[in-house]
C-alpha positions, 0 to 999 in steps of 0.5 A: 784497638780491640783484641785479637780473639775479640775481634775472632770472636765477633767475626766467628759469630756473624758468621755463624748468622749468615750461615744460619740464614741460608736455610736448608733444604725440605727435609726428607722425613722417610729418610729418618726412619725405618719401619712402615705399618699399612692399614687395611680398612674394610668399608663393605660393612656399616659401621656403629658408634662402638666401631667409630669408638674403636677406629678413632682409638686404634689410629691414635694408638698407631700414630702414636707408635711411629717413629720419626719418619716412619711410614703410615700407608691406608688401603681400603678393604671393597666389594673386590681386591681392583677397587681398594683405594690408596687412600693415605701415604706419608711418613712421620714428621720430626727431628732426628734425637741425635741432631744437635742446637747447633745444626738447628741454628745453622740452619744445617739440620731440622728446624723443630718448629717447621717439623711440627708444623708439617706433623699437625699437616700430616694428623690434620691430612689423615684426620680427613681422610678416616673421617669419611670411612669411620661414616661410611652407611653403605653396606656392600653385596661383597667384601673381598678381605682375601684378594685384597690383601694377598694382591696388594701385599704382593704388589709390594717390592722389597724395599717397602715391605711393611713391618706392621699390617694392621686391619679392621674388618669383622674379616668375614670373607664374601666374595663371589668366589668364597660367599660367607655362605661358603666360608663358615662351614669350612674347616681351616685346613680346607679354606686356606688350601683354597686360598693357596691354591688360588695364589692368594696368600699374602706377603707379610714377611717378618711382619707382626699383622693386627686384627681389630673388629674381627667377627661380627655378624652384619645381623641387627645389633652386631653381635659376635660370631658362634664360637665354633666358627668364631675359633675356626675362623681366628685359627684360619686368619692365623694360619694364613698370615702365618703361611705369608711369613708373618712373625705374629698375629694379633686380635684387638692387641694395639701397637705398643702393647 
C-alpha cells in the first residue's frame, strides 16, 4: 500500500492534467491594454523611395512601442474627409507579464505559444494592408488633411480616445475649400480661425500627435517647403493640434524617443 501523501500527490497531478486539458477560451488581447495610437496616412501624393524608407521604418518603430493589447487603428488621408477608409484595426497579441507558468499550464490563462501565433497573424495582416499605400502612383486633385482629421476624430467616443495620433503626410491642405493656393499665403492666426470657424478641429485630448513627411512640395524631386511657409505652416498644425486638446506635437520624433 502506497503512502498516503503519495497517493495525494498522484491524484493532485492528474488532476492538474485534466485540468490543463480543457483549455480555455480565446483570449480578449484588448483586454490587456491600455493605450490606442491611430494612424493617419495620406495616399493623395505619389510616394518615392525616400517616403516608402521612411513608412516602413515609423510602422515598425510604432509596433514595437505598443503594449500587450494596445490598440493600433490605420485611416487613410483622401481627396475628402467621406472617403477615408478604415483600413486596419486590432489590438496587440501577447501574455500578460503578471501571468504565471501555472496559469499556463492549466490551461486557465495565456498560452504563449498561440499568443505568438496570432502576433505573426496581426505583423503579417497589417503588412498587407500598408503595402498597397506605401505603392501607391496616383496623385489626387485634392488632399483634404483638415476634414479628415477634425471628422473622424470627433466621430470617436470617449472610451476609444486615442492617446497617440501619428501622420504621414507632407500636410499640405488642398481641399476645394482651402486650395494650397489659399493655404500658404496665410498666417496661422487666420488658417485656424477658418479651421474653428468651420467646426473643424480635432478631438486629440491628452493625446501626444506625431507629424512624419511633413512639407514637401509635389514639384520634381520633392523638395521642402521655403522656410517662411515651412515655419508658418509647422506653427499653424501646432497650434491646431493643440486648440483640440493635445498634449504635444511632434515633427518626425518616433515613438519611444
Amino acid at each position: 500500500m502506497k503512502p498516503p501523501n503519495l497517493t495525494r500527490r498522484a491524484i493532485a497531478v492528474a488532476g492538474l492534467a485534466a485540468i490543463a486539458g480543457c483549455g480555455s477560451p480565446p483570449l480578449d488581447y484588448c483586454a490587456l491594454g491600455a493605450r490606442k495610437t491611430l494612424v493617419f496616412v495620406d495616399v493623395t501624393t505619389p510616394y518615392d523611395e525616400t517616403d516608402k524608407r521612411e513608412i516602413r521604418r515609423i510602422f515598425g518603430e510604432i509596433v514595437t512601442a505598443l503594449g500587450t493589447g494596445d490598440r493600433l487603428s490605420l485611416r487613410t488621408i483622401e481627396d475628402q474627409y467621406a472617403t477615408s477608409q478604415l483600413i486596419f484595426d486590432d489590438c496587440k497579441p501577447g501574455c500578460p507579464e503578471s501571468q504565471s507558468a501555472l496559469d499556463e499550464y492549466l490551461g486557465t490563462g495565456c498560452a504563449t505559444t498561440q499568443a505568438q501565433a496570432d502576433l505573426d497573424q496581426f505583423l503579417g495582416t497589417l503588412i498587407q494592408k500598408i503595402q498597397p499605400l506605401i505603392r501607391n502612383d496616383q496623385e489626387a486633385l485634392h488632399s483634404d488633411i483638415i476634414a479628415t482629421v477634425g471628422r473622424l476624430t470627433n466621430a470617436y467616443t470617449e472610451e476609444h480616445r486615442y492617446d497617440e495620433i501619428v501622420l504621414y503626410s507632407d500636410m499640405l491642405e488642398n481641399s476645394p475649400s482651402r486650395p494650397w493656393t489659399w493655404v500658404q499665403q496665410q498666417s496661422e492666426e487666420t488658417l485656424l480661425r477658418a479651421v474653428t470657424d468651420a467646426g473643424l478641429l480635432p478631438r486629440a485630448d491628452g493625446a501626444v500627435v506625431r507629424i512624419f513627411g511633413f512639407g514637401r512640395v509635389h514639384n520634381d524631386g520633392r523638395p521642402q517647403l521655403d522656410e517662411a511657409v515651412d515655419n508658418r505652416l509647422r506653427r499653424f498644425w501646432t497650434n491646431y493640434f493643440t486648440a483640440g486638446g493635445a498634449t504635444e506635437v511632434l515633427f518626425n520624433v518616433s515613438p519611444g524617443q
